[in-house]
N, C-alpha and C positions, 0 to 999 in steps of 0.2 A: 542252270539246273544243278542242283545238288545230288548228290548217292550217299550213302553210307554205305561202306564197305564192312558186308559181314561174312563168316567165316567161308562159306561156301565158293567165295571168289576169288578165296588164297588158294597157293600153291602148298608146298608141303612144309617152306618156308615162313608160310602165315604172310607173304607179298601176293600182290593183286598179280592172279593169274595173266599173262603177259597177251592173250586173244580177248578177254575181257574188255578191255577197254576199247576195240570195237565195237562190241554190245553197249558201251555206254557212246559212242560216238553216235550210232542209232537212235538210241532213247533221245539224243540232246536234238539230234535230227528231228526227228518226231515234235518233240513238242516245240521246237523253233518253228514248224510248219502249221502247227495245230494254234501258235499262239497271234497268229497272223490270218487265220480262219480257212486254210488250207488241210483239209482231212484225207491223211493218206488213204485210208478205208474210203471215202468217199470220192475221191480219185479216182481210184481201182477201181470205183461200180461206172462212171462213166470213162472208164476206158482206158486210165493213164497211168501205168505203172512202172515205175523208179527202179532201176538197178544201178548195183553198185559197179561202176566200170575199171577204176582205180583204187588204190585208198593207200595212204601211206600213213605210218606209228614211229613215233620218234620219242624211246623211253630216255628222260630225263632221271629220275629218282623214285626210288619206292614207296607204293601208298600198302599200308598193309590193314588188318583186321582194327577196326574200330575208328578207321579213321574216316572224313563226312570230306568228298570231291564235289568242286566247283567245278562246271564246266562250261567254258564259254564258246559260242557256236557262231560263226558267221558266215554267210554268204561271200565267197571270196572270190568267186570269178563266173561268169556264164558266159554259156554261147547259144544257138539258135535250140538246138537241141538237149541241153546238158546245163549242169550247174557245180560247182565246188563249194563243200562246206570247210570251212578250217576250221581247227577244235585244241583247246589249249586246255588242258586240266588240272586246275590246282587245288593243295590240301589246303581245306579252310581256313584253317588255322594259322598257319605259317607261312602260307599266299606261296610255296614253293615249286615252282614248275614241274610237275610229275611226267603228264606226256603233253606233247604236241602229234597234232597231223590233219590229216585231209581226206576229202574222199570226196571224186568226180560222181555224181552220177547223170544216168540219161534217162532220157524221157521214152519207152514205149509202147506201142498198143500192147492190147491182151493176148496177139500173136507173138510178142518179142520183136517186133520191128520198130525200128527210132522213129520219133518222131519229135515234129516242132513243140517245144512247149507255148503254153497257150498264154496271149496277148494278158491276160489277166494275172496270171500267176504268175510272168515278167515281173509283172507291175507292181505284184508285191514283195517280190522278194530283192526287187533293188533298193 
């Protein structure tokens, strides 16, 4: 997934506000799930909704105003309940590692209570 970083994402410094790029960890979340035929929105209406349990940010280098991030997103570890995205973001140009990190999430009902994820959605995300 690509971003271009425009002004509104910089600090005071014109560098990529430093919570930002969990926003973009999300977005790359999203459409890794969406590109596999997994609809978070449609999840949610039959009943399965994803919290973030963990998440860790490992700033490497600064991205700042005008510059276009790569994000690459993988499924890096699951268990019965839960799953780990890892996420490595580089600037297009220079292929420079900006951040790395992760983020667990699990699987609940519409009450907040964990649950198994489903035999299907296993199946696609290994």
């Amino acid at each position: 997934m690509e971003i271009k970083i425009y002004y509104e994402d910089t600090d005071c410094g014109g560098v990529v506000y430093y919570a930002n790029y969990l926003k973009y960890f999300e977005r790359a979340r999203t459409q890794y799930l969406e590109e596999r035929g997994l609809s978070v929105a449609g999840l949610m209406e039959e009943g399965t909704v994803f919290v973030v349990v963990h998440a860790e940010v490992d700033y490497r280098s600064p991205a700042r105003y005008g510059h276009w991030l790569v994000i690459e997103t993988i499924v890096s570890g699951m268990t019965a309940a839960s799953f780990t995205f890892s996420h490595v973001i580089r600037e297009r140009e220079s292929q420079r590692v900006v951040v790395e990190g992760s983020a667990r999430l699990a699987a609940t009902d519409r009450n907040g209570k964990v649950k198994r994820l489903d035999k299907a959605m296993v199946t696609v995300l290994q």
